[in-house]
C-alpha positions in Angstrom: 12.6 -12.3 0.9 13.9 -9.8 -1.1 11.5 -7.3 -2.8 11.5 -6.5 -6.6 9.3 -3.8 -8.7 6.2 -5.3 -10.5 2.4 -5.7 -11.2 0.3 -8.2 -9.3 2.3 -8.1 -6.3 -0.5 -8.7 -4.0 -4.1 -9.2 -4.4 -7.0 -9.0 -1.8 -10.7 -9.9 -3.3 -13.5 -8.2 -0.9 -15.8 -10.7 1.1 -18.5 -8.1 1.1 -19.2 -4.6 1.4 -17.5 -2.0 3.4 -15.2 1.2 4.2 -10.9 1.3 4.0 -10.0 3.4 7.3 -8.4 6.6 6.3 -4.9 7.0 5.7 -4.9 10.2 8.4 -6.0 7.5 11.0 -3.5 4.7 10.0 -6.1 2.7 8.0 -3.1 2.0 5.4 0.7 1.7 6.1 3.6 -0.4 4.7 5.9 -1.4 6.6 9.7 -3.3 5.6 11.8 -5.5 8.1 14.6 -4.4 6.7 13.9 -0.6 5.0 17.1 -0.9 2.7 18.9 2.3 1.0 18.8 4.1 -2.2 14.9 5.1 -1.7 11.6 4.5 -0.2 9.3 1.5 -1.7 6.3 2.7 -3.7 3.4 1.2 -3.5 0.4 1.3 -6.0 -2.8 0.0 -4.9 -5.7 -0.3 -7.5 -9.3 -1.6 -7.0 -10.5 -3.3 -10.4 -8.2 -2.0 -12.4 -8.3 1.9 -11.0 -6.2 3.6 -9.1 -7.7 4.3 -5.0 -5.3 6.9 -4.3 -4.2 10.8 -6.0 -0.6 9.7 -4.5 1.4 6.3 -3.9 2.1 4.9 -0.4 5.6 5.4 -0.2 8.2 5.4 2.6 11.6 7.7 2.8 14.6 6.4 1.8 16.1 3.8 5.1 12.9 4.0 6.4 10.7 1.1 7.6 7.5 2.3 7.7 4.8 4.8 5.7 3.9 6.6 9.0 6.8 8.4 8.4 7.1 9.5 4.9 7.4 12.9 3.7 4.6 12.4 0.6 1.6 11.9 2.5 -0.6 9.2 1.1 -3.7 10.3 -0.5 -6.6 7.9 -1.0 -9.3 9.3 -3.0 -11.8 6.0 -2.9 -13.0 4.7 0.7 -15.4 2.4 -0.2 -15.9 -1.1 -2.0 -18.1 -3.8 -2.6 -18.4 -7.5 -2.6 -16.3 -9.0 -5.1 -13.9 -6.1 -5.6 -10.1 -6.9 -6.3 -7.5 -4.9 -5.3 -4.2 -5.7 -6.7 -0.6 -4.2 -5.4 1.7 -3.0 -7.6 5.1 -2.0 -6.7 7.1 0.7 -8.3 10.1 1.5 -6.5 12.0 -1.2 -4.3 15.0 0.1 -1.8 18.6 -1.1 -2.1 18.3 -4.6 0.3 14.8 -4.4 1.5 12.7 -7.3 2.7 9.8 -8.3 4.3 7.0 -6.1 3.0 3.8 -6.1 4.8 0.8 -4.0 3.8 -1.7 -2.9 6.2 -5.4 -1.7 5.5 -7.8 -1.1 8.1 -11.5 -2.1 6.5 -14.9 -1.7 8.4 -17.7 -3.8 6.6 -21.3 -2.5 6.4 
């Protein structure tokens, strides 16, 4: 389907306690079946309300996936607990794009 900008895109609640994967070790990506023009997507992912990261996960415009995007995604909080919500907001949509799927890599304790 085609993508549009908004709150609450997403939401994942945590089944118990645990660790996300850092971003340096592909523990968070998006990736688009079709990447679209114009510009990257942005991505904003917040845990209970907060912010996790100090920058968006993003991708460059006409490309499909985060691995490759100039603005390197910084995630400032790793761990969560049982019960936590994370909700996906998204910012910026490319020209055309579909088929956004969101990756996180979690290890629970």
């Amino acid at each position: 389907t085609t993508l549009t900008t908004g709150t609450k895109n997403g939401m994942w609640i945590a089944p118990a306690d645990g660790t996300i994967e850092s971003p340096a070790n592909n523990g968070i990506a998006i990736v688009l079946d079709v990447s679209g023009t114009t510009t990257g997507i942005n991505i904003d992912i917040n845990k209970n309300g907060a912010d996790i990261a100090t920058t968006n996960l993003t991708t460059d415009a006409t490309e499909p996936s985060s691995d490759t995007a100039t603005t390197d995604f910084v995630l400032s909080s790793y761990t969560f607990v049982r019960g936590d919500k994370f909700l996906f907001d998204i910012d910026a949509v490319p020209t055309a794009a579909t088929g956004a799927q969101l990756i996180i890599k979690v290890y629970y304790d």
